[in-house]
C-alpha positions as CSV (number, residue, x, y, z in Angstrom):
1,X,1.2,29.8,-58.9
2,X,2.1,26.7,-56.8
3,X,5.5,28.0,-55.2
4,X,2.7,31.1,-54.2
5,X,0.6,28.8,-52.5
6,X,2.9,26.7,-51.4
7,X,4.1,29.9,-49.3
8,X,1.2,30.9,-47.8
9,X,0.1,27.5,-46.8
10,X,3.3,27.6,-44.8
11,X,3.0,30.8,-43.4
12,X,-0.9,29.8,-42.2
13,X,0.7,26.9,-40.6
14,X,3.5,29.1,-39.0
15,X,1.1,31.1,-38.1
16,X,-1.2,29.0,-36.7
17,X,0.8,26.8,-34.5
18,X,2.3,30.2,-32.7
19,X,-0.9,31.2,-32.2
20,X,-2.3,27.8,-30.1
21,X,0.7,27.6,-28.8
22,X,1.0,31.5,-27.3
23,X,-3.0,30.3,-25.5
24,X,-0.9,28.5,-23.0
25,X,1.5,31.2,-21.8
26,X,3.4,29.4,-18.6
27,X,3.2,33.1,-17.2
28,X,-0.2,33.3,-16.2
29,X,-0.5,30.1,-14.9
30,X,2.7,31.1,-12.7
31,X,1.0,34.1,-11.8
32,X,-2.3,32.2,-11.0
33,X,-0.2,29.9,-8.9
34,X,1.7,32.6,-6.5
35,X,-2.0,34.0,-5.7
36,X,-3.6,30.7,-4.8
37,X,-0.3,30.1,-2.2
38,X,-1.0,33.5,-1.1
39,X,-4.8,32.9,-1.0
40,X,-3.7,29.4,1.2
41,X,-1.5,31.6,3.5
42,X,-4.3,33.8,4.2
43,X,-6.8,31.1,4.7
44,X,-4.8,29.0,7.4
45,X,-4.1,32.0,9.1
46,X,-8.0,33.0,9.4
47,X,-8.4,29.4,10.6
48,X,-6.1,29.9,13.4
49,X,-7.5,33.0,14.8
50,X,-11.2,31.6,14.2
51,X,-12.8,33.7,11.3
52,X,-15.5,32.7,9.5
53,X,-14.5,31.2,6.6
54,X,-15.7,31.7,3.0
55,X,-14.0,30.2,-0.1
56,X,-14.9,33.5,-1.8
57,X,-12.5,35.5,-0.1
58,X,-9.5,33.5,-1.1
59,X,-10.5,32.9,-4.5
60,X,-8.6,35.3,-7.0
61,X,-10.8,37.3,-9.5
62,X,-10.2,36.1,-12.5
63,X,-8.8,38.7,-14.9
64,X,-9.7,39.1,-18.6
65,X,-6.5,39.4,-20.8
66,X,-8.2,39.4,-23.9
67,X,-8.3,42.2,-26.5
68,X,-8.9,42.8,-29.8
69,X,-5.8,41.3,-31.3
70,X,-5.4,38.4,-29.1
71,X,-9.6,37.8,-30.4
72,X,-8.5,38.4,-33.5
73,X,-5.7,36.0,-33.4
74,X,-7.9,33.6,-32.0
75,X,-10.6,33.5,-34.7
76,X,-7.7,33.7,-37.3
77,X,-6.4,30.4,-35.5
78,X,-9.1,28.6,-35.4
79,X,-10.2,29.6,-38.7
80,X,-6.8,28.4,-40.1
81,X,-7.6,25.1,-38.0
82,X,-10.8,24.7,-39.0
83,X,-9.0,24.5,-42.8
84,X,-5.9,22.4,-42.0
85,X,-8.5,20.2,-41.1
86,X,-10.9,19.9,-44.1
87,X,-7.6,19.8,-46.3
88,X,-6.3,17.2,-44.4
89,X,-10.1,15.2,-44.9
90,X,-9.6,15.7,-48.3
91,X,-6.4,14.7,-49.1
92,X,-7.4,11.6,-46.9
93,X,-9.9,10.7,-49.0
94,X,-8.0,11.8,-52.6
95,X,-5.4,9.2,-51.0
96,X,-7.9,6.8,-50.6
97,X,-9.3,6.6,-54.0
98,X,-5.9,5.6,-54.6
């Protein structure tokens, strides 16, 4: 019974820490990045020919990547956080008594 637990606390922890980490995928941010140097190209060139100028037409729209598994994988993250963290009270204060 303890080598099963011992198991499945692992592969919660596995599991958790791919999920938090795949929230900050470099990709999107790279992709965010080449749009806002495009957005600045654009921008100087409407300066130069005199346009009107509105921050809202250089702004990307921001796009929604999430879906049902990436929610899912969310809530299953922080649910496995939320755990890791009352264990980790716990055994604090079991240590403690000690």
């Amino acid at each position: 019974m303890n080598k099963i637990f011992k198991i499945i606390f692992v592969f919660l922890f596995i599991f958790f820490l791919a999920l938090y980490f795949s929230k900050y995928n470099s990709t999107l941010f790279e992709n965010e990045v080449e749009l806002t140097n495009q957005a600045i190209l654009q921008y100087e060139k409407d300066l130069k020919s005199g346009k009107t100028i509105d921050s809202k037409n250089y702004l990307p729209p921001k796009k929604n990547y999430s879906n049902r598994a990436s929610r899912l994988g969310t809530k299953a993250s922080n649910l496995v956080d939320l755990l890791f963290h009352k264990f980790l009270s716990s055994f604090k204060q079991f240590i403690s008594k000690y």
